[in-house]
N, C-alpha and C positions, 0 to 999 in steps of 0.2 A: 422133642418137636419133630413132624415129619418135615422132610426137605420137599419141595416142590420147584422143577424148573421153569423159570421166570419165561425160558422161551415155547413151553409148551404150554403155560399159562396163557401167554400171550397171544399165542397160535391160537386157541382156544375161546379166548375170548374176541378175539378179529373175527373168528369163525362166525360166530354166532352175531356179532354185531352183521355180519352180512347175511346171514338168515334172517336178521329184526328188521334190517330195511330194504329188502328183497335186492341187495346185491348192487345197494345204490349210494352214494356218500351227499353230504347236505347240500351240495349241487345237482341233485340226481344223476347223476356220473356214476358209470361202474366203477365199483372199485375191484384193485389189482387184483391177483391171487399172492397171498404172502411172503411168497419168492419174488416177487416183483415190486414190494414195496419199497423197498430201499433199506440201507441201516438205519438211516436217522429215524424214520418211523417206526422197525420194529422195534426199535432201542425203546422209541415212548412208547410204545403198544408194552414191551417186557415192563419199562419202570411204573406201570399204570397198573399193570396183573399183580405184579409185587407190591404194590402199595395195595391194593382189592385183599391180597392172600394175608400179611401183616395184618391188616385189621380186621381180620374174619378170625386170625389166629390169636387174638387178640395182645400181638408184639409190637412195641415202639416204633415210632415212625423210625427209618434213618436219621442222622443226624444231618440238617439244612431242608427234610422235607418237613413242609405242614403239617398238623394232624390234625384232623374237621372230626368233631364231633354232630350227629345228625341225631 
């Protein structure tokens, strides 16, 4: 299995959610730059890429999370 960093997934996908909505969150408020988000948001930004990465790679959820089948 390749490893993938949860925080560069996350970076990554923040990134691009700010190019989908021209740099704006569902207030139209800019949102920060990733350094300024705070931990508790990158934490859910990381545990959100790693649940996205687990089921692409198609590995078990963690143990206490969901798993949605779509």
């Amino acid at each position: 299995m390749a490893r993938h960093d949860p925080t560069e997934l996350a970076r990554t996908a923040f990134a691009a959610y700010g190019r989908a909505t021209g740099g704006q969150n569902v207030r139209g408020e800019s949102i920060p730059a990733w350094e300024d988000l705070g931990p508790a948001v990158q934490t859910a930004w990381e545990v959100a890429a790693e649940a996205v990465a687990r089921r692409v790679l198609g590995l078990q959820a963690r143990p206490g999370e969901k798993e949605t089948r779509g």
